[in-house]
Structure formats: C-alpha cells, structure tokens
N, C-alpha and C positions, 0 to 999 in steps of 0.2 A: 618713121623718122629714126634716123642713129642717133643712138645716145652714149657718150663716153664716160668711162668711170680709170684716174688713177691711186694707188695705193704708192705712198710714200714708202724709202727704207722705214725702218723703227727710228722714233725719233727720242730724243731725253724727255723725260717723262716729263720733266719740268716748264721745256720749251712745248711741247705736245699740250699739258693746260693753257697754257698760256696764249695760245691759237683760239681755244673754242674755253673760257672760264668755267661756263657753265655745263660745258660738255653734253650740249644740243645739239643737232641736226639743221644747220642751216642750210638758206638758199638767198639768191640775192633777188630783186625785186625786175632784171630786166625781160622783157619777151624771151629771149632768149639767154635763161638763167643756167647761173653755176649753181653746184651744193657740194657740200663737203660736211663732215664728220669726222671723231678721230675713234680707230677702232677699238677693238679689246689691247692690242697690242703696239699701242701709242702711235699707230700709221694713221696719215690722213690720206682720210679717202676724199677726195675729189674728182666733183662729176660733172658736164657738162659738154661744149663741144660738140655740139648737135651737126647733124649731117643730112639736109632734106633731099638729098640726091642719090641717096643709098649707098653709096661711096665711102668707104671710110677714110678716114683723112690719113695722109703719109705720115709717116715718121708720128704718131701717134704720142708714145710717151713723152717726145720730145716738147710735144704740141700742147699735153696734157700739162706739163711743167713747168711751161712757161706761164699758162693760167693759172697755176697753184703759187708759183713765186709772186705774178703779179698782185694777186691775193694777199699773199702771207709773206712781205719781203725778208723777213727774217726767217726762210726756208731757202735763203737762194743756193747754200751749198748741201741741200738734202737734193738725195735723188730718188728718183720713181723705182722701183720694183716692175712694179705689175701697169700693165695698161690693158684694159680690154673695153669692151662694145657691146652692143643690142640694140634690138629694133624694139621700140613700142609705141603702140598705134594711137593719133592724134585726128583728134575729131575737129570741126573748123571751129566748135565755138567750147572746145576743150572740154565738153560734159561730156560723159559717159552714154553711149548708147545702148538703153534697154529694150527690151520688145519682146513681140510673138511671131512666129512666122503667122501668112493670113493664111486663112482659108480654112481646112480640114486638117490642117498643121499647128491651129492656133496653140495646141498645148506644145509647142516645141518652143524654150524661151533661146533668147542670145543675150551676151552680155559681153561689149566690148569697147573698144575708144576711149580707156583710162584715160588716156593724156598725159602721162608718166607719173598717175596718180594710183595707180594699181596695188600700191603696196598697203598703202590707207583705205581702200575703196573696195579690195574686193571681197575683203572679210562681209561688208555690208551687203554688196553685190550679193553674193550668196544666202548670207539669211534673206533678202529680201524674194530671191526668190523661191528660194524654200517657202515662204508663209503662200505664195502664190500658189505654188501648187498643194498648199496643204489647204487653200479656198481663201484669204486674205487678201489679194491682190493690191488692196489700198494705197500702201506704201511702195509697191514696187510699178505702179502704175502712174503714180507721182513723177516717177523718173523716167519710166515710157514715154510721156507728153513732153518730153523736152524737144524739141524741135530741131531735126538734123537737116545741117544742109552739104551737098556735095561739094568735092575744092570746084573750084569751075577749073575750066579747059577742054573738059573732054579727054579720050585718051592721050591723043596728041599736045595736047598741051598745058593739061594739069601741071606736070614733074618742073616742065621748066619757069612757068606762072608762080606757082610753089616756092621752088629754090630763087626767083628774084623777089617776090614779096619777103624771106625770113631776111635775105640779103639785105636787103633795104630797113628791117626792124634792127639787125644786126647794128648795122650803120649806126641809127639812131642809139639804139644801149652807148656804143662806144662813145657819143656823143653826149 
C-alpha cells in the first residue's frame, strides 16, 4: 500500500504551536487515516493519502495540500515543500505477521505486515525475536498464533477487490 507524507514551508513558530498544542504526533480515527506532526523546524509534516493500486497519485503535493488545508484551515496560504511516498505492507486484519519457516527451516524467523505500524513495532519485533533464538520463544510465539488471512481474489483479482473495498471505506470516512 502507498503511503504519502507532505512537509510544509517553515511555518511561524507561533502559528506552528498553535496546529498541534501539545506538539504530539496525531492521526485521525478514519480507516483510511491522515497523521501529521510539526517537525524540528516548525514544518508540518502531514501524512496520508494512501494508494491501494500501487499508483501514486498525480500532482501529489498538490493533493497532499489540499488535505493539510482541509485539516488545518489556517494553513491555506502555506505551501508544500517536499512531497514524497512508500510502500508498507498491510496485513487484512493489520497485525503483524510473525513465524518460522516449516520444516528443517524452522530456525529461519520472518517478521513482517507492520500495517504502517513499523516504526512503533519493530523495536519489539526484534527483541522478541532475539529472546527466541536465545531459547524464550514465549513472547514471540504469542504473536505467531495471530491468525493470517489472504486478501481474497486470487491473482487476478485481489488488486482490484482491494482498491474497491478501501474505495468504499473511503467513502464512508468522508461521510
């Protein structure tokens, strides 16, 4: 899944608090959520914009600005800087997938399907499986039993089953 991030010019410091008070890291509560922050150098970063079609969207910063205005109307004559993108990989029921490969492979672990929670998750990800291979598995095998399931469709028709179900969540958020 594409995921967009923009960076504001520098804003007045003043007007820059006055966005985030507490100067937190939010996000809004829809399936298909924004998040924004203000950085070291009073830019907000705003992120969002997702793309289930591997496509990245035209006119990007454009796109990203008009979500940050709508957000924060008292930004409508700041402008974007920077706009960029990435992909990170979404599991269907957004938990992380851990494991072993089977067989004669069993000590090779995988760890993957943040759900754009990676940045929180895989500090843990990693100790947990450090203790595994140091003989503890307890905790990291807690996370193994989470139950993965495939998007349906199949090849052919995963991408596009995909992009009209987030369409349809979309909908719903704006709604």
């Amino acid at each position: 899944v594409g995921t967009y991030i923009a960076a504001s010019e520098p804003l007045d410091p003043a007007l820059a608090r006055s966005l985030i008070p507490c100067g937190a890291a939010v996000c809004d509560t829809n399936v298909v959520l924004d998040y924004f922050r203000l950085s070291a150098d009073d830019r907000l970063l705003y992120g969002g914009r997702v793309s289930y079609s591997t496509a990245t969207p035209p006119r990007l910063a454009d796109s990203m600005r008009r979500r940050m205005v709508h957000t924060f109307a008292q930004l409508g004559h700041v402008k974007v800087d920077y706009a960029w993108g990435g992909f990170v990989d979404i599991t269907m029921n957004r938990a992380p997938d851990f494991g072993r490969l089977p067989g004669a492979r069993s000590n090779i672990y995988y760890l993957q399907g943040f759900s754009g929670h990676g940045v929180a998750l895989t500090g843990l990800a990693g100790q947990l499986v450090a203790e595994a291979i140091a003989g503890d598995a307890e905790r990291f095998d807690t996370f193994a039993r989470i139950p993965r399931r495939n998007f349906p469709g199949g090849p052919l028709l995963r991408m596009p089953a995909l992009v009209l179900g987030m369409a349809y969540h979309r909908l719903k958020d704006l709604l």
